[in-house]
N, C-alpha and C positions, 0 to 999 in steps of 0.2 A: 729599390732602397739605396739610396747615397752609402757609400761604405765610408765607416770610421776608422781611425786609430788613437788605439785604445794608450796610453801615456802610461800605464803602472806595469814597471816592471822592464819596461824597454829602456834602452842604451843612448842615448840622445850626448852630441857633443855640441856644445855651444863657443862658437868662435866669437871675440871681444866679449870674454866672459863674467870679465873685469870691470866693463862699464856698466853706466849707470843702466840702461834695458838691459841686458846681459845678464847683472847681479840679479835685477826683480827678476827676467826670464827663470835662471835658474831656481831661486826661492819656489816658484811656481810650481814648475819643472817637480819638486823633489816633495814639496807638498803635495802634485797629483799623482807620488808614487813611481817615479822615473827615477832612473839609475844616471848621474850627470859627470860629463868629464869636463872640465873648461881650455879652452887654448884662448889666452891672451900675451902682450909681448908687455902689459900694465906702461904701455907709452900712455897712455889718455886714461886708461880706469886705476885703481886701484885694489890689492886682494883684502883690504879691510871690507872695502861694498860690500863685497859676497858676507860677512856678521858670521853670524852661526855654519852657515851652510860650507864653509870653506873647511870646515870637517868632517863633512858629511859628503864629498865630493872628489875625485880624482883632478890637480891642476898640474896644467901642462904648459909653461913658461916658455913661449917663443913667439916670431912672426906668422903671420899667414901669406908673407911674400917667402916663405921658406920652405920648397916642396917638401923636403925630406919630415920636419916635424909635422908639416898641415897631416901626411902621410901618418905618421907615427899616432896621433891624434883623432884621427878619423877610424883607425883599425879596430874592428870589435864593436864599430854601434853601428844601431839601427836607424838611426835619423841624423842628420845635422840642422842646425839651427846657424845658418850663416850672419854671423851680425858685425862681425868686427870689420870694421871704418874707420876712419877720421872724421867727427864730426863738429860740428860749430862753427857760427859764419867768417869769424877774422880767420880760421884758418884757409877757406874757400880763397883767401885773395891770395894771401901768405906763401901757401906752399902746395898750389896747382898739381905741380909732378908729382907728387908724392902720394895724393887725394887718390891721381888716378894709377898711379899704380899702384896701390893696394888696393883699389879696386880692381884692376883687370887682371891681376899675375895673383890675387888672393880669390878671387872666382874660379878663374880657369885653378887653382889649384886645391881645390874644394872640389871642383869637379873632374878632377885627374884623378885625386886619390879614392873619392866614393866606387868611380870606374872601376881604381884597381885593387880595394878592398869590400867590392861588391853590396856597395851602400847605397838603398832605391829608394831613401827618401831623405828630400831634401828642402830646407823652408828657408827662405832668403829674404833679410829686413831688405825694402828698400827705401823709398820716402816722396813726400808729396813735391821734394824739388824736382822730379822727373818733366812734370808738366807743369813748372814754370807759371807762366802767365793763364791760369782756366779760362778758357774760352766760356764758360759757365758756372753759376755759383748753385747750389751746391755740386760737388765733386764727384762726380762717380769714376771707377775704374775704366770705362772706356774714352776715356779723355787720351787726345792723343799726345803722346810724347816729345818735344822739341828741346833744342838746343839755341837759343833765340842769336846769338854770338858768341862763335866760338874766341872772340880775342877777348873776353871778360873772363877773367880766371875763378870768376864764381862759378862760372857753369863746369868745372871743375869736377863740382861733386854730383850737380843734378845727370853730368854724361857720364861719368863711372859707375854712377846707378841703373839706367839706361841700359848700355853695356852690359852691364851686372843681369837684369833682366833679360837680355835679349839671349845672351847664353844658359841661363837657367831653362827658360821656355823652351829653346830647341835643340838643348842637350836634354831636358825632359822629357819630349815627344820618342825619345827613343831610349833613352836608359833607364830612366827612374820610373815608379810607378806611383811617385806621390812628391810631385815639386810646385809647391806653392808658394807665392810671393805676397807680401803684407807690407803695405806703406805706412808709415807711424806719421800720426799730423800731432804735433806739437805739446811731444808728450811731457811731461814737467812733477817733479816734486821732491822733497829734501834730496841734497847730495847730488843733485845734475849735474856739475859740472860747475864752470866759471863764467863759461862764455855764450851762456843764452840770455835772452830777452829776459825772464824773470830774475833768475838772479843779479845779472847787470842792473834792474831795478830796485834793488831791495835791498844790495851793498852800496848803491850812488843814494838811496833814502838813507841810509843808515847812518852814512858820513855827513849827507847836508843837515839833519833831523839834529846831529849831537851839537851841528854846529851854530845852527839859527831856530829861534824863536818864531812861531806862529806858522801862516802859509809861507811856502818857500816856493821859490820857479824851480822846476823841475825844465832842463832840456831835453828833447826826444829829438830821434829820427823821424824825417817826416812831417806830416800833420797833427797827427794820432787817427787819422780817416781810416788809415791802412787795418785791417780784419786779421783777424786768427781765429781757430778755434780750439782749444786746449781740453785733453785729456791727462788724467791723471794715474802716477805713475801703478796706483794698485788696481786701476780699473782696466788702462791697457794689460796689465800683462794676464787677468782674468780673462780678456778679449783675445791674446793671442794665445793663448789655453787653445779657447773654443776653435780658432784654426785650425790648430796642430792636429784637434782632435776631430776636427767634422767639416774641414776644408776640402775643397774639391782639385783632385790634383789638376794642372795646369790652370790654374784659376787666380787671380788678384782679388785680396781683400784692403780697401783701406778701413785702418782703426786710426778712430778716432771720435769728435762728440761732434752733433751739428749744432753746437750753443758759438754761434758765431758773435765777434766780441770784438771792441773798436782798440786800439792802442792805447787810445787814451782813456778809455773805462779800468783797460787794465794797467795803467799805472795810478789810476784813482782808488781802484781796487786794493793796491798793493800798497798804496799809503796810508788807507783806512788798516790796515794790520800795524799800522803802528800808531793807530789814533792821531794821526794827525793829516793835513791838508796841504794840495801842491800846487801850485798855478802852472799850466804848460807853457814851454815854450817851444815854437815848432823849429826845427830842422832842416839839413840838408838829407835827402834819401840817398841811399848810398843805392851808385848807378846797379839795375838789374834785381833791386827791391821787390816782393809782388807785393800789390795794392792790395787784394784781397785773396785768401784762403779759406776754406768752408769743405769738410769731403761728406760726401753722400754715404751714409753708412747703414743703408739699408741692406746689403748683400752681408755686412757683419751682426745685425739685425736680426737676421732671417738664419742665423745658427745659436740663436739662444742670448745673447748679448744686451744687457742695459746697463748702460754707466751707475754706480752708485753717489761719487763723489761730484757734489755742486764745486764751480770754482771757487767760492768764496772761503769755502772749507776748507778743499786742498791749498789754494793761496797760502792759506792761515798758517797751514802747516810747515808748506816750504819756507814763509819769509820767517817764521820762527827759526827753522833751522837755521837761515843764514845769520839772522842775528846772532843766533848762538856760536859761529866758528865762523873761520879768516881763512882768503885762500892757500893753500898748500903748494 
């Protein structure tokens, strides 16, 4: 019999507790009965996210490139939930060094202080830029891992994750007794952020819609050839529940949906939420772009897991929110 862990009652700290997984993380987290602390530094999140739950929660205001707080923060639980990054693709080009050191000096420092406050379990976000270019569509977890060039300061984030993994797995084979890693594909819904793919669409409709009458050209990157596949933000974090709670230690899950989906459906998509119509225009792709993405989520499948949320729904929902508020 697979062993569980059971989420009501135990001590979970969630690192980047402040963004957008993070805040739904912890919602989850304390609706299935878990005791939550948060450590974020609120560079990229916000402590509004967290809503209600920011009183019902221990917050711990600092870096994860700072051993003494990640320490301070980790002492007294029973899990950690490593999520805090730098995430979104303009910053991939922007600021490189920084990507990867908090990746590498906020892992190893996660995994310092578990060590020295005797914490054996530990779940690590990572994400589907690990493996870059798939050798195959759809995506399962044994796809192997590259770095295609290192002088493209995108790959930035896909090798601090990498990294990020390679020390979970084999500081896990020996310390922890329960460290799982979960790649997130292309999770989205109100309040993500500024700098992904939907929002960027649904603020540049927002502005050309008030400003021109009828179909309008919409510019994209690319073709719109280029695939995703998109999960939404309340159905991931039901999906990373079921991890938490029936993941096998040293084991990768990705979550995500296999409703794989062109770019340019989804900005056709995301213009139909405002009733109206775009003509594309295609692009330059910005160098180290993948063509297609799709993950295999049969091994997330196989621990209870079905999406509830159609795109079209969730779409509705997030472009509403943006319509409704301006970036901050």
């Amino acid at each position: 019999m697979k062993e569980t862990f059971e989420i009501k009652n135990k001590r979970f700290l969630v690192t980047g507790g402040t963004g957008f997984i993070g805040s739904g993380l912890i919602a989850g987290l304390l609706n299935s009965g878990g005791i939550v602390r948060s450590l974020d530094n609120d560079s990229r999140g916000a402590r509004r996210k967290l809503g209600a739950a920011a009183e019902r929660i221990e917050i711990v205001t600092g870096d994860v490139r700072d051993p003494a707080i990640v320490r301070k923060a980790i002492a007294g639980m029973d899990c950690v939930c490593h999520l805090a990054y730098i995430n979104g693709t303009e910053f991939f080009y922007e600021k490189p060094d920084v990507i990867l050191e908090v990746a590498v000096k906020g892992m190893m420092n996660v995994l310092d202080a578990c060590l020295a406050e005797g914490v054996k379990k530990v779940i690590l976000a990572s994400s589907s830029e690990v493996y870059q270019l798939p050798p195959f569509i759809p995506t399962d977890e044994t796809v192997p891992l590259i770095v295609p060039d290192v002088l493209n300061p995108r790959y930035s984030y896909g090798g601090g994750k990498i990294i990020s993994e390679l020390l979970l797995v084999n500081y896990g084979r020996k310390f922890f007794d329960r460290a799982i890693i979960f790649r997130p594909h292309n999770v989205y819904g109100p309040d993500m952020g500024w700098e992904h793919v939907i929002p960027q669409f649904a603020l540049r409709m927002k502005k050309c819609f008030s400003e021109t009458e009828g179909t309008v050209d919409f510019p994209i990157q690319g073709n719109g050839d280029e695939t995703r596949a998109f999960i939404y933000i309340d159905d991931f974090v039901t999906a990373l529940l079921r991890v938490i709670e029936k993941g096998e230690h040293l084991n990768i899950y990705h979550i995500g949906t296999n409703q794989e989906i062109s770019i340019r459906e989804l900005a056709e998509m995301t213009a139909r939420c405002f009733k109206r119509e775009i003509r594309i225009k295609p692009g330059q792709l910005m160098l180290g772009s993948t063509p297609r993405r799709c993950p295999d989520v049969s091994k997330l499948s196989g621990l209870g897991f079905t999406p509830q949320v159609d795109l079209a729904s969730g779409l509705d929902r997030t472009v509403s929110w943006y319509m409704a508020n301006k970036p901050s």
